[in-house]
C-alpha positions in Angstrom: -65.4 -29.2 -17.3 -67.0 -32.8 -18.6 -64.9 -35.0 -20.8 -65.9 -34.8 -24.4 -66.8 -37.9 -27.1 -64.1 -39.9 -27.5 -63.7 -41.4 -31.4 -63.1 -44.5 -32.0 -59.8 -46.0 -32.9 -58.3 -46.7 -36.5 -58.2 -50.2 -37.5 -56.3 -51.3 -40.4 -57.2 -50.3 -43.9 -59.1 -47.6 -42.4 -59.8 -44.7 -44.9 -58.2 -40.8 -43.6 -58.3 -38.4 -45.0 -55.7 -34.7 -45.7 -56.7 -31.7 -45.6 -55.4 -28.2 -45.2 -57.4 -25.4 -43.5 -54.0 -23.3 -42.8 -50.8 -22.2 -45.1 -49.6 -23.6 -48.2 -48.7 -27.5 -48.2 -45.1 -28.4 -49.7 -46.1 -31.2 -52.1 -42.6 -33.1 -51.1 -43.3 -33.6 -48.0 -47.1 -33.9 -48.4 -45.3 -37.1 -50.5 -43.4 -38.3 -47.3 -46.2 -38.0 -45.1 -48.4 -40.2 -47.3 -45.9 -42.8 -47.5 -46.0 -43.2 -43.3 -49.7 -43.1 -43.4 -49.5 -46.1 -46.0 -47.0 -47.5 -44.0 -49.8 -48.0 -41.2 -51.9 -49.9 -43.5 -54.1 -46.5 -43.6 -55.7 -45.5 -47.1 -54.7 -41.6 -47.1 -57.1 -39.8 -49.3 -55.8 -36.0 -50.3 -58.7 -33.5 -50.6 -58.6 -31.9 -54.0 -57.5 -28.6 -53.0 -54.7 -29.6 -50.3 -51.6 -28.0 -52.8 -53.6 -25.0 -54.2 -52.0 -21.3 -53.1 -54.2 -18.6 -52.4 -53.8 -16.2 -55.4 -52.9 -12.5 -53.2 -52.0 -13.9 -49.4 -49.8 -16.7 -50.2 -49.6 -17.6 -46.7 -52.7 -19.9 -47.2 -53.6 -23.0 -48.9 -56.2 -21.6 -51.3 -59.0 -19.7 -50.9 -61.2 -20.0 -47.7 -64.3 -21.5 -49.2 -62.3 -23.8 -50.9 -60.4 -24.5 -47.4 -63.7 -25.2 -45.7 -65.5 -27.3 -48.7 -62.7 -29.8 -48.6 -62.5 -30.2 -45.0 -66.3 -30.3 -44.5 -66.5 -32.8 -47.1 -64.3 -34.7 -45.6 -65.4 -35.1 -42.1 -68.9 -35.6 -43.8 -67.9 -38.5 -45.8 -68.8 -41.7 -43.9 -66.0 -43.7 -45.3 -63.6 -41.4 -43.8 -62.6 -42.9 -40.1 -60.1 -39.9 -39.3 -59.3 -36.6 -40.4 -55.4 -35.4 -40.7 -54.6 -31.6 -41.3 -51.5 -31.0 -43.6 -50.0 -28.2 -41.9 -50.9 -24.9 -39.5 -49.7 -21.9 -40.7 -52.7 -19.5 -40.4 -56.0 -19.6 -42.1 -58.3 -21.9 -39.9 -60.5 -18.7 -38.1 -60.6 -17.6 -41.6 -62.5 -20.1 -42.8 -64.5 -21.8 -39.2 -67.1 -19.9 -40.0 -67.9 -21.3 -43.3 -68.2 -24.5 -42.0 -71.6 -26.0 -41.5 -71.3 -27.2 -38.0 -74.7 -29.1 -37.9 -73.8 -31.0 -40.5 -70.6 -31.5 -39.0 -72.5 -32.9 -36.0 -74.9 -34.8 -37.9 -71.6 -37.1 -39.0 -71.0 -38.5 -36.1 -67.1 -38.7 -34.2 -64.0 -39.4 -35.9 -60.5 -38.4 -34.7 -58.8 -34.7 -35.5 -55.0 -34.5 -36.0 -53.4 -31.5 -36.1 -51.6 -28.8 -34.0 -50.3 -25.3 -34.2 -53.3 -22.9 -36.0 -55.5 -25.9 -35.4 -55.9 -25.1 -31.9 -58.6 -22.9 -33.7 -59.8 -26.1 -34.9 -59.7 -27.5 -31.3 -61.3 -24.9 -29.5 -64.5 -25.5 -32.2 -64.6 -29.3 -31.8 -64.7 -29.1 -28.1 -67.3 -26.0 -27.9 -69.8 -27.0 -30.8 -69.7 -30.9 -31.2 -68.4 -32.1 -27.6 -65.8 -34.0 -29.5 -62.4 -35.4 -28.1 -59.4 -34.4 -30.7 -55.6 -35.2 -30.9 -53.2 -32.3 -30.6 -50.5 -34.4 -32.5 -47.8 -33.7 -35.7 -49.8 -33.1 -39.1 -49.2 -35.2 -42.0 -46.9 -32.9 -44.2 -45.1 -31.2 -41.0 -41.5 -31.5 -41.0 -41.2 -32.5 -37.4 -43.8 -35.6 -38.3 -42.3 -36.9 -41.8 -38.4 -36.6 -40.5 -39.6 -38.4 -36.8 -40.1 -41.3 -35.6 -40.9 -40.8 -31.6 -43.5 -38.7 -33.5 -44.9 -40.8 -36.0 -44.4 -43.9 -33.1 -46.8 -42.2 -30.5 -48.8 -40.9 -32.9 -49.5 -44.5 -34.5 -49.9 -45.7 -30.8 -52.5 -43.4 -30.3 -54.4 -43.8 -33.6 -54.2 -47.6 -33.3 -53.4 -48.9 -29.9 -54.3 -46.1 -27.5 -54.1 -47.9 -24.4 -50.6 -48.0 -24.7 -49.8 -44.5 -24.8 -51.9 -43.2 -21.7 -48.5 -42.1 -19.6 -46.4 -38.7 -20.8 -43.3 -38.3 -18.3 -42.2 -35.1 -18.9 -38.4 -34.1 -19.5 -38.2 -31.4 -17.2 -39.0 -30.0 -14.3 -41.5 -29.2 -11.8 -42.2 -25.9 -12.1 -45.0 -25.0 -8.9 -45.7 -28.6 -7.1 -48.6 -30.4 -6.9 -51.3 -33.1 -7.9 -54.5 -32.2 -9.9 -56.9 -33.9 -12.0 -59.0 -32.3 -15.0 -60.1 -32.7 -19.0 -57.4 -31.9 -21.6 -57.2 -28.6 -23.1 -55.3 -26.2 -25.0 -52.7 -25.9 -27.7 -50.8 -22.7 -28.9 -51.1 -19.8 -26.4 -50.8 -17.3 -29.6 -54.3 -18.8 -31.0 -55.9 -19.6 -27.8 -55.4 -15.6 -27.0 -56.6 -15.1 -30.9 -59.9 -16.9 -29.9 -61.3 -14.8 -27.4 -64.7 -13.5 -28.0 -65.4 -15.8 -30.7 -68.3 -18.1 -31.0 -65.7 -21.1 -31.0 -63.7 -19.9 -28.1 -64.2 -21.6 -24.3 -65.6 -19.4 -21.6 -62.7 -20.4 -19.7 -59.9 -23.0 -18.6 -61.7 -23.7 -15.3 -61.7 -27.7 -14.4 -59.0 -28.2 -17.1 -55.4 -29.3 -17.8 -53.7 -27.0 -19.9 -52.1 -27.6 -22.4 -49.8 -24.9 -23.5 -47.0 -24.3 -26.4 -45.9 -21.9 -29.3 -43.5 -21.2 -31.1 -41.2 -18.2 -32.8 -42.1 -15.5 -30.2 -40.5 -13.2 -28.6 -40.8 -13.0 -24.6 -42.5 -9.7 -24.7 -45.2 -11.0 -27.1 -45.9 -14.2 -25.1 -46.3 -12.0 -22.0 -49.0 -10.4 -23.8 -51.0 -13.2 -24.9 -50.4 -14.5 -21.1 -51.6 -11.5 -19.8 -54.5 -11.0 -22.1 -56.1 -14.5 -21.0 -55.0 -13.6 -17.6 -57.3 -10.3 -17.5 -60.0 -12.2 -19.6 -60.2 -14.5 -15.9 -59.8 -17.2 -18.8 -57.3 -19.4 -16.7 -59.8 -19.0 -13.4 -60.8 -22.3 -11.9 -57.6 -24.0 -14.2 -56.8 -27.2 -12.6 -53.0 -27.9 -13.8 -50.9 -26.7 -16.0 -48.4 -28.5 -18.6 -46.4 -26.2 -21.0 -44.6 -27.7 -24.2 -42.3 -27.6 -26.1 -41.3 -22.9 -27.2 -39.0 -23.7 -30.2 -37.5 -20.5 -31.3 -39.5 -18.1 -28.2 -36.3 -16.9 -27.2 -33.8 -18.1 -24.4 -35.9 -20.8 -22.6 -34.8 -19.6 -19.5 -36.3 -16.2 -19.8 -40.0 -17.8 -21.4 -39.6 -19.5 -18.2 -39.5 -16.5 -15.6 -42.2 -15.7 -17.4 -44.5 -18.4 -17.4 -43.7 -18.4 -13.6 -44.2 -14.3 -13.0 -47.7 -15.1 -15.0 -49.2 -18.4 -14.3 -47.3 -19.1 -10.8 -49.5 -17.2 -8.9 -52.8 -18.9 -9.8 -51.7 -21.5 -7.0 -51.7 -24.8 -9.0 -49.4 -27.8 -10.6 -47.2 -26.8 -13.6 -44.9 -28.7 -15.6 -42.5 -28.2 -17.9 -41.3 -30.2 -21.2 -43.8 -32.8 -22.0 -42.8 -33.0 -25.1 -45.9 -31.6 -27.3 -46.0 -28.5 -29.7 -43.7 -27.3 -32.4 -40.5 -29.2 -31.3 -38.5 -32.1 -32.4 -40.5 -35.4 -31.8 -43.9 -33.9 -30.7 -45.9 -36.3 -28.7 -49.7 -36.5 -29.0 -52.2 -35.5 -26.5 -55.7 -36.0 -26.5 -58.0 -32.8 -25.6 -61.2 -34.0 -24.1 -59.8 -36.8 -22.4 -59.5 -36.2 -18.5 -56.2 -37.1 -17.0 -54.1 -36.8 -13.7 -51.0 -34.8 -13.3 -48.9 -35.8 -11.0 -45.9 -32.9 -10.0 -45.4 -33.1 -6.8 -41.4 -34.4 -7.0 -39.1 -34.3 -9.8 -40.5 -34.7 -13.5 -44.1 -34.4 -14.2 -46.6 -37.1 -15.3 -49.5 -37.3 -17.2 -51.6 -40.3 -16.9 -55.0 -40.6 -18.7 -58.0 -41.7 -17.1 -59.0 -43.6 -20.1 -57.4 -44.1 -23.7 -57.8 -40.9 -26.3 -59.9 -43.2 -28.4 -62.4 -46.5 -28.1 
């Protein structure tokens, strides 16, 4: 697996822009999340359908054109250094396929932050415009406007990423090892969504994983485990690092599982680095390749070179 672009790096006064490709945006804390972008000496701009509600299924933010016209315009505006989603939810697959992806490519790189359904959104970038994105707290998202490890190391990475190439992990060492690979993955729900669509990855193989999710019961994550497992999606997977499984169930039972699944593919896992759907979530760059070290104790992460230029 080859790295991907890497973006370059927000300066001050830099332009971003909101969007929301997923579920409906609370204005309140669409509000907050402003105010911390201002804060950075960013100039957030809010696309102009980022509070609408879809008028039947009123778990997305408008309808999907609408979705996809405000992020595409967006990404395609030159002024615009970064792009920031809102919120997941669900919605992105809905509307990826409305999305001009030439003209997507024709724009050139600039950062992608988001997490959750925008794995969908992740999965796209790195299959159709080779692009390095940031799996990182969104800009109305509860755990990124009432955070500040979140907002810090997300700030570090827009604006100083050499000083945020290290994630220790805060638990333990679940198979030892050492392995090296590119950055991949997200929420294990979407990732299993994904297969057999034309944004989805033949396959983990030369990669870190990356891998979270949230509100699921044990029995459902076995599933989506199981379906990437007989997909010979994890085959050739270098590492593994799982994240934060906020509301999965009792932790220690989501972890027999990921051990009973992934344990047996004979490489490095991880637990606890801090990324996903729980409190403080800590950026990580997909596309970038890295080193994880889990041969004693915690785990590491140490990038090979910062997310961004």
């Amino acid at each position: 697996m080859k790295e991907l672009v890497r973006p370059a790096r927000l300066v001050a006064g830099a332009r971003v822009a909101v969007v929301a490709p997923s579920g409906p945006v609370p204005e309140e804390r669409l509000q907050a999340g402003l105010d911390i972008l201002r804060g950075w000496d960013l100039d957030p701009v809010v696309a102009p359908h980022v509070l609408d509600r879809h008028g039947t299924f009123n778990y997305l933010a408008g309808a999907d054109a609408d979705r996809a016209a405000d992020f595409q315009a967006a990404w395609c505006d030159p002024s615009v250094a970064a792009v920031f989603c809102a919120r997941g939810g669900y919605g992105v697959q809905r509307m990826a396929d409305l999305l001009d992806w030439d003209a997507l490519r024709a724009a050139g790189p600039k950062a992608l932050v988001g997490f959750s359904d925008i794995t969908a959104l992740h999965e796209a970038f790195a299959a159709r415009l080779e692009l390095v994105t940031l799996h990182g707290p969104m800009a109305a998202g509860i755990d990124f406007v009432k955070n500040a490890r979140a907002q810090d190391h997300l700030r570090a990475t827009l604006l100083a990423p050499e000083s945020v190439r290290t994630i220790r992990s805060a638990g333990q060492v679940l198979v030892p090892g050492r392995a090296a690979g590119v950055l991949l993955g997200g929420c294990l729900s979407l990732l299993a969504s994904e297969l057999g669509t034309p944004h989805a990855r033949p396959s983990a193989g030369g990669g870190l994983l990356c891998l979270e999710d949230v509100g699921e019961e044990v029995y459902r994550l076995d599933r989506y485990l199981t379906q990437l497992l007989r997909a010979g999606w994890f085959h050739g997977v270098a590492g593994i690092l799982l994240g934060s499984w906020e509301r999965c169930g009792p932790y220690e039972r989501v972890r027999e599982l990921l051990l009973d699944r992934l344990g047996g593919l004979g490489v490095p896992i991880a637990e606890e680095f801090g990324f996903g759907h729980g409190e403080g979530a800590l950026t990580v760059p997909f596309g970038v390749r890295a080193e994880l070290d889990a041969r004693a104790g915690a785990g590491v992460l140490t990038l090979d070179v910062p997310a961004l230029t």
